[in-house]
PDB file with one MODEL, atoms N, CA, C and O in Angstrom:
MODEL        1
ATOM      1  N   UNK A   1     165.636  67.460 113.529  1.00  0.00           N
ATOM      2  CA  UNK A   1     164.792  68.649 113.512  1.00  0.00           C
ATOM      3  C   UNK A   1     165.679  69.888 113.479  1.00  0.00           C
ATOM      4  O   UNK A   1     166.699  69.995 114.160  1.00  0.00           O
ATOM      5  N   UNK A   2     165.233  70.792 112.662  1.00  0.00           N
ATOM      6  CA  UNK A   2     166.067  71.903 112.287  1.00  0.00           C
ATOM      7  C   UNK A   2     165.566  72.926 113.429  1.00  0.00           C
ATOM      8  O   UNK A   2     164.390  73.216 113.650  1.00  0.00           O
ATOM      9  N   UNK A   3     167.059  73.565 114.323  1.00  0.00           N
ATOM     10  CA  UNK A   3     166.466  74.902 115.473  1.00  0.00           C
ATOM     11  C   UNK A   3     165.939  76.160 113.872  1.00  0.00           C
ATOM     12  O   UNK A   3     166.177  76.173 112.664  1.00  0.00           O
ATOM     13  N   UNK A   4     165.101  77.082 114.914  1.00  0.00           N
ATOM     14  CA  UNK A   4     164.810  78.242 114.321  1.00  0.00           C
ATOM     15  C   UNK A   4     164.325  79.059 115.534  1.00  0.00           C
ATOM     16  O   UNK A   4     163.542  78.715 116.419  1.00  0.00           O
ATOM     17  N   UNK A   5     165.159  80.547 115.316  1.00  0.00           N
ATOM     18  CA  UNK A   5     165.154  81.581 116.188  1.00  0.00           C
ATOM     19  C   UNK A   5     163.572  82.748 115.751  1.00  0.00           C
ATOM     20  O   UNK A   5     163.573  83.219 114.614  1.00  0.00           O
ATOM     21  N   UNK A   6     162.827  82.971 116.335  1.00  0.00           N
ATOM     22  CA  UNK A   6     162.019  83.986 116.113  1.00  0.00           C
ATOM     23  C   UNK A   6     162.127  85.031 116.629  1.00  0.00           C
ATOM     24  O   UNK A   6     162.328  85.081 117.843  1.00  0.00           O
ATOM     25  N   UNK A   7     162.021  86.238 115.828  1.00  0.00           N
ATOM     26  CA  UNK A   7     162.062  87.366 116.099  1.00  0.00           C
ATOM     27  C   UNK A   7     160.776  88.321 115.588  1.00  0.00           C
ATOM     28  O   UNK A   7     160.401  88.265 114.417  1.00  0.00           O
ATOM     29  N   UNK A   8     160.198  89.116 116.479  1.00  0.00           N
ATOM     30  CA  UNK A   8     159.437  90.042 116.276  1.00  0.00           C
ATOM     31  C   UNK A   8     160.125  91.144 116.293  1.00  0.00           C
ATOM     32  O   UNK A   8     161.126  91.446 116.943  1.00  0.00           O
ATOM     33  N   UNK A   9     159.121  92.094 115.037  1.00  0.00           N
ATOM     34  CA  UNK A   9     159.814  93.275 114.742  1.00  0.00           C
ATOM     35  C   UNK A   9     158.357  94.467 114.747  1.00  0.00           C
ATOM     36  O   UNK A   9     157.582  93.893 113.982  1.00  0.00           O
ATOM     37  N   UNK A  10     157.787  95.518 115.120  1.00  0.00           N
ATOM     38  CA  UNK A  10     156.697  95.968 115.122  1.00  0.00           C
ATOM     39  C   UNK A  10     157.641  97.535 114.667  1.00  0.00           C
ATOM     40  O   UNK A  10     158.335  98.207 115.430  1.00  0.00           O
ATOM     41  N   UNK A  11     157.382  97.770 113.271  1.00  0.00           N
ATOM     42  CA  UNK A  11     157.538  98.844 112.985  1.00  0.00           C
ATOM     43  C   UNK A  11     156.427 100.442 113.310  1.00  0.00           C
ATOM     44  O   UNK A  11     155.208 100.615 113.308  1.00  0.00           O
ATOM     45  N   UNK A  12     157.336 101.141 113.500  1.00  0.00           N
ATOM     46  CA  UNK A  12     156.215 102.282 113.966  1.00  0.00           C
ATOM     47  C   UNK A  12     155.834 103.286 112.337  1.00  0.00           C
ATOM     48  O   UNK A  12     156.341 103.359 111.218  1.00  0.00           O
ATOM     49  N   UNK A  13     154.573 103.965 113.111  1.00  0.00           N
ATOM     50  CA  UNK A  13     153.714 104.124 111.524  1.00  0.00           C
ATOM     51  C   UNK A  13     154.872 105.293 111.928  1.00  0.00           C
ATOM     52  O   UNK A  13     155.501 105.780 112.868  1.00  0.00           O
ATOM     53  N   UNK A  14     154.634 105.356 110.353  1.00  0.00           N
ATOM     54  CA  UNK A  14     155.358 106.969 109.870  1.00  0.00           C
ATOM     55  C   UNK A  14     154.419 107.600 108.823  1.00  0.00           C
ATOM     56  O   UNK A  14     154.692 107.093 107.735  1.00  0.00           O
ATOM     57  N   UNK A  15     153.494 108.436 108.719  1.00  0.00           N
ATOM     58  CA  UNK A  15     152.591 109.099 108.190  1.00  0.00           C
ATOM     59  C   UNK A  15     151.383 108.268 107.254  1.00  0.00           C
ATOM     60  O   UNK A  15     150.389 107.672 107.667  1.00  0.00           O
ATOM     61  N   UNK A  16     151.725 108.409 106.248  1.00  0.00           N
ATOM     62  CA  UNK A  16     150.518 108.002 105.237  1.00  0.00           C
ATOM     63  C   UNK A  16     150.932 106.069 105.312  1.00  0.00           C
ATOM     64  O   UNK A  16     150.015 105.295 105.038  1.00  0.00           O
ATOM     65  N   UNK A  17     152.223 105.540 105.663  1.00  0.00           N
ATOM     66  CA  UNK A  17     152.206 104.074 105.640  1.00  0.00           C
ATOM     67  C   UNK A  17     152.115 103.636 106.585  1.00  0.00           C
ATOM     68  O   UNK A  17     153.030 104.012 107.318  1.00  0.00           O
ATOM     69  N   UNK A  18     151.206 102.729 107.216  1.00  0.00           N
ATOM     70  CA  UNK A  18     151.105 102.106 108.347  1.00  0.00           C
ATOM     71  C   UNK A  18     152.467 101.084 108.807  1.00  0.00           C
ATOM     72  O   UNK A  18     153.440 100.660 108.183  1.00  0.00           O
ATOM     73  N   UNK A  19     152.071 100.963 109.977  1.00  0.00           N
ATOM     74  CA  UNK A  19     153.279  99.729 111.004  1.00  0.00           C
ATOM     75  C   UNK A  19     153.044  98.843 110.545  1.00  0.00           C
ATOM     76  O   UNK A  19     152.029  98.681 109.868  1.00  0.00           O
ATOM     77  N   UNK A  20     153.785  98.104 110.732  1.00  0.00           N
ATOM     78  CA  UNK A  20     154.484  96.400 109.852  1.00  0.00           C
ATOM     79  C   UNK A  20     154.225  96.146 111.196  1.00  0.00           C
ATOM     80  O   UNK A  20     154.416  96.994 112.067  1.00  0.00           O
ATOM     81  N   UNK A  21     153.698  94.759 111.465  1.00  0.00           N
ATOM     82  CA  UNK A  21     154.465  93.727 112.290  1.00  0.00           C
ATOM     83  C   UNK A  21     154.706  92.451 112.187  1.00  0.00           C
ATOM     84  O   UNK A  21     153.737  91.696 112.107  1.00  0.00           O
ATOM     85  N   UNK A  22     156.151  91.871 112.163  1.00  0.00           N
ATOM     86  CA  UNK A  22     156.412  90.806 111.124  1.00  0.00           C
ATOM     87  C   UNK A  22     157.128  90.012 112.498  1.00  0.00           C
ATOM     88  O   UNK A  22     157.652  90.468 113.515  1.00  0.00           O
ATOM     89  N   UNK A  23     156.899  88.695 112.046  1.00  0.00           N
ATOM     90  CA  UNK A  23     158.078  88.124 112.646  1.00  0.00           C
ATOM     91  C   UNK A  23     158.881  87.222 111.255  1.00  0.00           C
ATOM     92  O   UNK A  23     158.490  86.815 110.161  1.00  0.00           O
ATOM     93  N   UNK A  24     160.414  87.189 112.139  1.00  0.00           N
ATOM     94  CA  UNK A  24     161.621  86.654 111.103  1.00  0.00           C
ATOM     95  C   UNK A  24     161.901  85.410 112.225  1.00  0.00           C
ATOM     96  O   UNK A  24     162.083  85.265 113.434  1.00  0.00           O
ATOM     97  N   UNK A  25     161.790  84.490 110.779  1.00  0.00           N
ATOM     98  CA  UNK A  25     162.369  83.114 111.559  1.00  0.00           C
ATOM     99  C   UNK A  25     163.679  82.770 110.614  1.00  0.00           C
ATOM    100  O   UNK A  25     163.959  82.749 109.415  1.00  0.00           O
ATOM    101  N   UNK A  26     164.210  82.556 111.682  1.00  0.00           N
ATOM    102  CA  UNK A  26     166.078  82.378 110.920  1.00  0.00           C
ATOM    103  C   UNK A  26     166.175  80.806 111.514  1.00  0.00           C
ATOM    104  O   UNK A  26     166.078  80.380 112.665  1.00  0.00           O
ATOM    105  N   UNK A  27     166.414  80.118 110.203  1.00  0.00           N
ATOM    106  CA  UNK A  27     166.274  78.425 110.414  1.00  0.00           C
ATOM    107  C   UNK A  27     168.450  78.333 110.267  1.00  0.00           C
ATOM    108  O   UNK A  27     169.280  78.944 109.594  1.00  0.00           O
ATOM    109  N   UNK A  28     168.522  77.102 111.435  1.00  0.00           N
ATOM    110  CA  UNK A  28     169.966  76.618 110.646  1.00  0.00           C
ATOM    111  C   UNK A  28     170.774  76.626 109.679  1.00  0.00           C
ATOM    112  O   UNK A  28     171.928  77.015 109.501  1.00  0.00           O
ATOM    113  N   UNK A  29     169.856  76.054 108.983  1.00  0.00           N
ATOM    114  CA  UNK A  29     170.591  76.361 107.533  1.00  0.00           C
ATOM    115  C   UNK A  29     170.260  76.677 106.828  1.00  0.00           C
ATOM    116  O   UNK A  29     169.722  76.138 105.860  1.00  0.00           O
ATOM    117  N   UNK A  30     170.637  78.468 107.266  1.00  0.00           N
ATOM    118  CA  UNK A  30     170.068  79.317 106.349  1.00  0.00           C
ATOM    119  C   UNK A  30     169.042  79.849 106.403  1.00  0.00           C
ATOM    120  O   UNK A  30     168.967  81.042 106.698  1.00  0.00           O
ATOM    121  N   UNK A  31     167.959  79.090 106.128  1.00  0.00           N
ATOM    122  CA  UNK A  31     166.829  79.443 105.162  1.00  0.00           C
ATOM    123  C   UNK A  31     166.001  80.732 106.503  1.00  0.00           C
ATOM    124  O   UNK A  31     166.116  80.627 107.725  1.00  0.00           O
ATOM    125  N   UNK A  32     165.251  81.795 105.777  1.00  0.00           N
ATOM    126  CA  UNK A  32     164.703  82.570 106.223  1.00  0.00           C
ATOM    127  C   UNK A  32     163.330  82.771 105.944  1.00  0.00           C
ATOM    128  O   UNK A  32     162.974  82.865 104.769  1.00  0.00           O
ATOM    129  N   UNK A  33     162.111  82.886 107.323  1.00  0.00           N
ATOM    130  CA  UNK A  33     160.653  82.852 106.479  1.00  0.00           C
ATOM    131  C   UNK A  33     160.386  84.182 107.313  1.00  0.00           C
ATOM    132  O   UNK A  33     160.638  84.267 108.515  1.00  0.00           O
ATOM    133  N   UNK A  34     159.904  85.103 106.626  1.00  0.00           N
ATOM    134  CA  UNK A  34     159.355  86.497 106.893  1.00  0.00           C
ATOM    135  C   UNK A  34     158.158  86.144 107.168  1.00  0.00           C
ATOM    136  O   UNK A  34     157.874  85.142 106.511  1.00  0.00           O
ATOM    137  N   UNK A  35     157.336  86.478 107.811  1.00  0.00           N
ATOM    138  CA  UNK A  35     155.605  86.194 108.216  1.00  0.00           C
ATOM    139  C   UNK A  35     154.942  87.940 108.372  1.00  0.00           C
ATOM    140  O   UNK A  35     155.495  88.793 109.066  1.00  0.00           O
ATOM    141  N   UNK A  36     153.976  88.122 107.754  1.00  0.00           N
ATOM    142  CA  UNK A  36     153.143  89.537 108.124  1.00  0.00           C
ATOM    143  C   UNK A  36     152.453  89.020 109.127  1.00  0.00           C
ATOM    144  O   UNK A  36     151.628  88.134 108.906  1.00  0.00           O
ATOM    145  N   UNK A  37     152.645  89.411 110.162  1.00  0.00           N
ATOM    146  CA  UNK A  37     151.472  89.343 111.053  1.00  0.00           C
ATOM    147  C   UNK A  37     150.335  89.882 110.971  1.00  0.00           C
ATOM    148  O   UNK A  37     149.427  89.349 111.608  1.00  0.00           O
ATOM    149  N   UNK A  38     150.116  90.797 110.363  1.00  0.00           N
ATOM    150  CA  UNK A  38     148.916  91.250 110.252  1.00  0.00           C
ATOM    151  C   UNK A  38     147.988  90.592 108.955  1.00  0.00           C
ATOM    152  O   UNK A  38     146.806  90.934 108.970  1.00  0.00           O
ATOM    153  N   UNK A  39     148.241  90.050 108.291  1.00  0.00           N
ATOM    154  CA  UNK A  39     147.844  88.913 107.019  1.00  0.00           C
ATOM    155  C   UNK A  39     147.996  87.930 106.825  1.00  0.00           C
ATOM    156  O   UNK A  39     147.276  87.182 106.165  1.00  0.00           O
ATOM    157  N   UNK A  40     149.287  87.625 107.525  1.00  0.00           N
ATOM    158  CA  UNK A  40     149.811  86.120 107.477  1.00  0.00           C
ATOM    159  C   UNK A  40     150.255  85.281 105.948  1.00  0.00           C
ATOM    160  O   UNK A  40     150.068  84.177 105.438  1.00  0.00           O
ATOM    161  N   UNK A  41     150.823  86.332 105.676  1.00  0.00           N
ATOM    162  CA  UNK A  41     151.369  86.063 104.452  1.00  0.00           C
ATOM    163  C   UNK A  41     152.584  86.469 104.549  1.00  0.00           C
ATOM    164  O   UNK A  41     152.825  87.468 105.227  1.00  0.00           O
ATOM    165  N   UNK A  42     153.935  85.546 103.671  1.00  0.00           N
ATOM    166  CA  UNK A  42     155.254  85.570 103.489  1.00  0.00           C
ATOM    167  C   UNK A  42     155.469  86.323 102.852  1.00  0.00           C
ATOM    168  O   UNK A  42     154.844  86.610 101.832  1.00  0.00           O
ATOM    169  N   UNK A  43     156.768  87.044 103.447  1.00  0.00           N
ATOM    170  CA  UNK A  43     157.593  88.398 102.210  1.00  0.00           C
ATOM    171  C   UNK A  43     158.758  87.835 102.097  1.00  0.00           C
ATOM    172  O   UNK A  43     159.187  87.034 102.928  1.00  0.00           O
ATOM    173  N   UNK A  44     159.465  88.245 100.925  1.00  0.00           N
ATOM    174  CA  UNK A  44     160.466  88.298 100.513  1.00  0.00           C
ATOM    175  C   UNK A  44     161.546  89.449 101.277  1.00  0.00           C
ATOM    176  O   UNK A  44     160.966  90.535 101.275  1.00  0.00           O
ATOM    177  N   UNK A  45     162.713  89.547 101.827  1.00  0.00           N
ATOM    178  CA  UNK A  45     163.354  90.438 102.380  1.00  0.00           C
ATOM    179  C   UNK A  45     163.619  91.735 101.191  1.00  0.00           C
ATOM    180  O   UNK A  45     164.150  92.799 101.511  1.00  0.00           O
ATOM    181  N   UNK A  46     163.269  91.506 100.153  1.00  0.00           N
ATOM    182  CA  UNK A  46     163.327  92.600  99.009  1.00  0.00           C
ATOM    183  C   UNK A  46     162.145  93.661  99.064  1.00  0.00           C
ATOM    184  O   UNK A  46     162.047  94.775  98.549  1.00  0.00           O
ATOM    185  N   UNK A  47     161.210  92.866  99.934  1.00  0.00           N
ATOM    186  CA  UNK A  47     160.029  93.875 100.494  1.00  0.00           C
ATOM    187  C   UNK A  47     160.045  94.806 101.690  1.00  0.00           C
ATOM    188  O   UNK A  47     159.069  95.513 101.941  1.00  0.00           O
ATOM    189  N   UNK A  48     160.988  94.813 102.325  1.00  0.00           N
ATOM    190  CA  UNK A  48     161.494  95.629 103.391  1.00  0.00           C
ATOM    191  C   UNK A  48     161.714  96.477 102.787  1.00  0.00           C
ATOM    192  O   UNK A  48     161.966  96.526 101.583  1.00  0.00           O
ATOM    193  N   UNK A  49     161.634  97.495 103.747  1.00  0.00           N
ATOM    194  CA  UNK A  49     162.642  98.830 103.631  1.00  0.00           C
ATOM    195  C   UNK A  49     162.223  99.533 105.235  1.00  0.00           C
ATOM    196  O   UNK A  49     161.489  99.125 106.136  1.00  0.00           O
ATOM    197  N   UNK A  50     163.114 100.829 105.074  1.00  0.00           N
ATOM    198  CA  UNK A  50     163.081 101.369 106.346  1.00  0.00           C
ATOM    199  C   UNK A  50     163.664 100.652 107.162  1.00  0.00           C
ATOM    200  O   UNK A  50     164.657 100.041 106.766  1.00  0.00           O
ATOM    201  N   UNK A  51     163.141 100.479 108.814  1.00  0.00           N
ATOM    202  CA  UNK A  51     163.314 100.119 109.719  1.00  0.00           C
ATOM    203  C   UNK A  51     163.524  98.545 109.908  1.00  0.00           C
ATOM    204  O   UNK A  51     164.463  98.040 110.523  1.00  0.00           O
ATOM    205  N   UNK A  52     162.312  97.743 109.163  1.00  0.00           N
ATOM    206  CA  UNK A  52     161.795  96.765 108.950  1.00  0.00           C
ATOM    207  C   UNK A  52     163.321  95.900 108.060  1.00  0.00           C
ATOM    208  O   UNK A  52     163.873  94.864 108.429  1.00  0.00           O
ATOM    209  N   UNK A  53     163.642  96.690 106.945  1.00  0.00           N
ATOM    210  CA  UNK A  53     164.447  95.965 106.636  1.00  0.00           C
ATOM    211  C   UNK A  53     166.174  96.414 107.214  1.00  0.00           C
ATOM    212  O   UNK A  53     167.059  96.064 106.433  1.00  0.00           O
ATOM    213  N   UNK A  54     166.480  96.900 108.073  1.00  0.00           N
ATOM    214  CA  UNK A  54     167.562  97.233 108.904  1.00  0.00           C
ATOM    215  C   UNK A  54     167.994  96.415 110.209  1.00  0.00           C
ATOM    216  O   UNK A  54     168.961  96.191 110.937  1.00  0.00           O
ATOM    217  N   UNK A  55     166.254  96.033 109.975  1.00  0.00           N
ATOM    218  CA  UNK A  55     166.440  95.068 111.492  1.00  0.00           C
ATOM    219  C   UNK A  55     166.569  93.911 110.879  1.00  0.00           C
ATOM    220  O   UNK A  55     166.840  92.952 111.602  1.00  0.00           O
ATOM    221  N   UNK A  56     166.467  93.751 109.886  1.00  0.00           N
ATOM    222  CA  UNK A  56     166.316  92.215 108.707  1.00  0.00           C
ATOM    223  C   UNK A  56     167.573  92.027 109.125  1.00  0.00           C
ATOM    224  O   UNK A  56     168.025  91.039 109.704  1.00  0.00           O
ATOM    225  N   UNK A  57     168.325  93.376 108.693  1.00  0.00           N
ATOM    226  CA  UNK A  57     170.309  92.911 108.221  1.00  0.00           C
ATOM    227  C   UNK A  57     171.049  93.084 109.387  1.00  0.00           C
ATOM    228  O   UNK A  57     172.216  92.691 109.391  1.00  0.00           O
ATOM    229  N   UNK A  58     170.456  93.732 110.614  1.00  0.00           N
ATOM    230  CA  UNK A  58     171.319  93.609 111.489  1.00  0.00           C
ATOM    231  C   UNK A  58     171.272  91.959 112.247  1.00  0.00           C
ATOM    232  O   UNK A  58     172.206  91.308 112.714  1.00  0.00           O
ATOM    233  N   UNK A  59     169.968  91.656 112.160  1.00  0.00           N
ATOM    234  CA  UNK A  59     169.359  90.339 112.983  1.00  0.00           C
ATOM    235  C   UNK A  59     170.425  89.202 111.864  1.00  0.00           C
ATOM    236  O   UNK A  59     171.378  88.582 112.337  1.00  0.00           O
ATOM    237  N   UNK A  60     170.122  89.132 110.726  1.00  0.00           N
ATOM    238  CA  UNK A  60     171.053  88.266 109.290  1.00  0.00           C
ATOM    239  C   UNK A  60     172.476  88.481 110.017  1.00  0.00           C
ATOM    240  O   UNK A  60     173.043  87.612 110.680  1.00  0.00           O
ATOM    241  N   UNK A  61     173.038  90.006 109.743  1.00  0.00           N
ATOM    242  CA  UNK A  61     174.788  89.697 110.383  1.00  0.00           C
ATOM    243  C   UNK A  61     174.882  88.845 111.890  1.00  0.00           C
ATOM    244  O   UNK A  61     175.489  87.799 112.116  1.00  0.00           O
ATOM    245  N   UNK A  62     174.383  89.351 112.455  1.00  0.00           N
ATOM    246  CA  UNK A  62     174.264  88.444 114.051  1.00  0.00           C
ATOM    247  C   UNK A  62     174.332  87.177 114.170  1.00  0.00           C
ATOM    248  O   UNK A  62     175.078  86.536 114.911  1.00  0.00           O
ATOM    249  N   UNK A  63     173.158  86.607 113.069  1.00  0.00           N
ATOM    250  CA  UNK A  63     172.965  85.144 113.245  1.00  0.00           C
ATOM    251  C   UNK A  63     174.029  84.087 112.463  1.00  0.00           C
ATOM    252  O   UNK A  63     174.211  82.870 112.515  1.00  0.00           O
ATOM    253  N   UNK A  64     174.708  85.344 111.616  1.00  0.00           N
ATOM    254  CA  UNK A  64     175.714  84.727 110.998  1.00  0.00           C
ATOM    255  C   UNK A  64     176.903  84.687 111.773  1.00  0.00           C
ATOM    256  O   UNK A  64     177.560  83.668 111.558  1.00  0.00           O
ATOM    257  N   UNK A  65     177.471  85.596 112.744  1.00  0.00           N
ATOM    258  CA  UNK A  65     178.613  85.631 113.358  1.00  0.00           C
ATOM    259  C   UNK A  65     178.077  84.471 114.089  1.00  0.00           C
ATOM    260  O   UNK A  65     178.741  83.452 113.900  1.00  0.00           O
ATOM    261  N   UNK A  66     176.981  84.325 114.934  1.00  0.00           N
ATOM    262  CA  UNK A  66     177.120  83.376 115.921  1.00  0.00           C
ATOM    263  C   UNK A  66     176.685  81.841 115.466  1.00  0.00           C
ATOM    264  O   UNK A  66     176.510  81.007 116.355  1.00  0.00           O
ATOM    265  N   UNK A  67     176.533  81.517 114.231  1.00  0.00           N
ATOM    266  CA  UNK A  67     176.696  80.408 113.338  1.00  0.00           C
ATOM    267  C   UNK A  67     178.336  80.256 113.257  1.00  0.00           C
ATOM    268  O   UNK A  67     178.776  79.117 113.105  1.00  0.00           O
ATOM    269  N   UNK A  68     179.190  81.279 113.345  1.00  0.00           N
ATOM    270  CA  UNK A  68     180.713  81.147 112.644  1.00  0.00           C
ATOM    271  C   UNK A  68     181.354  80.727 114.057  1.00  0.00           C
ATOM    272  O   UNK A  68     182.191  79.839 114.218  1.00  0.00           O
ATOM    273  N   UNK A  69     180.928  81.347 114.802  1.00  0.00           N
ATOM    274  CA  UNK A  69     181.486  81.255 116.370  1.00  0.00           C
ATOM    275  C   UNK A  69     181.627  80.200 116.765  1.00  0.00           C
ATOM    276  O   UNK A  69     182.666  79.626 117.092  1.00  0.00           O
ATOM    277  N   UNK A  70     179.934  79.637 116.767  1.00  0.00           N
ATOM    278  CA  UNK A  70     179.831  77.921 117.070  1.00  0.00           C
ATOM    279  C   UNK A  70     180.511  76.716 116.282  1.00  0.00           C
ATOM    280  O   UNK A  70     180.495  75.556 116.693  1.00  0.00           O
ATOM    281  N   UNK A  71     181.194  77.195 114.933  1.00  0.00           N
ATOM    282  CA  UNK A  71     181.673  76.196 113.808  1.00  0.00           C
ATOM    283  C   UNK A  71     183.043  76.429 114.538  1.00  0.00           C
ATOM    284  O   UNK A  71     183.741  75.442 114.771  1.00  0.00           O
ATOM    285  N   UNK A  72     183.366  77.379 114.821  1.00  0.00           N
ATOM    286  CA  UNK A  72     184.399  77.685 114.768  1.00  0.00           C
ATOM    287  C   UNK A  72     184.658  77.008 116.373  1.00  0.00           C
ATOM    288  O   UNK A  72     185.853  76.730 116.467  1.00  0.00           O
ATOM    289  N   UNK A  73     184.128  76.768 117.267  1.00  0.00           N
ATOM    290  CA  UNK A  73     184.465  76.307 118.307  1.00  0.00           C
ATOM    291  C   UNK A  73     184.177  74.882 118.136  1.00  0.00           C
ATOM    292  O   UNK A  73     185.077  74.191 118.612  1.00  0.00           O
ATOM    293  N   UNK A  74     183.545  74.441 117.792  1.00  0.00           N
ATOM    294  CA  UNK A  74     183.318  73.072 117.170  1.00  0.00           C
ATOM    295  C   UNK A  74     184.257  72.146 117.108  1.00  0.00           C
ATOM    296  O   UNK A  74     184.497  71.081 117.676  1.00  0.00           O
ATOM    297  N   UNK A  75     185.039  73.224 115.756  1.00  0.00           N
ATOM    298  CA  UNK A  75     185.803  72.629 115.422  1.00  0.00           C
ATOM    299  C   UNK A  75     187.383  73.154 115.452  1.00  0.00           C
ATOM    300  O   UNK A  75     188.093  72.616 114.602  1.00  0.00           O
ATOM    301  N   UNK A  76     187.733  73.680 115.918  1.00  0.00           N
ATOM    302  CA  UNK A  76     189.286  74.108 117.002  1.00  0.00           C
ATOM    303  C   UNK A  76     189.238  73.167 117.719  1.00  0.00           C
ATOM    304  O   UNK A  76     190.078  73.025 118.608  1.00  0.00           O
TER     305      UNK A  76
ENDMDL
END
């Protein structure tokens, strides 16, 4: 069984576009499923922007260092 980390992200409205609230599931290997919470329908990370997609790439670098960390202790 493959781990997967969830993360909620609740963007705040900024004028005429309403708040996002999505959660990001970051699977082992790799693979990434965006969820709208409010529709329940999958995005593509090319559908971000703003906030929404900042927290995409900071949460992506993170999960990647601590994927490298664990290989890397693994196997030393």
């Amino acid at each position: 069984m493959e781990n997967c980390e969830h993360l909620r992200y609740l963007e705040p409205s900024r004028g005429a576009r309403p708040s996002r609230d999505l959660t990001f599931k970051f699977y082992d290997s790799g693979k990434l499923v965006i969820v709208d919470n409010d529709t329940g329908h999958t995005m593509n990370p090319r559908e971000l922007s703003g906030g929404s997609y900042d927290f995409y790439v900071r949460q992506r670098i993170a999960f990647i260092k601590r994927e490298l960390s664990a290989k890397i202790s693994k196997y030393a």
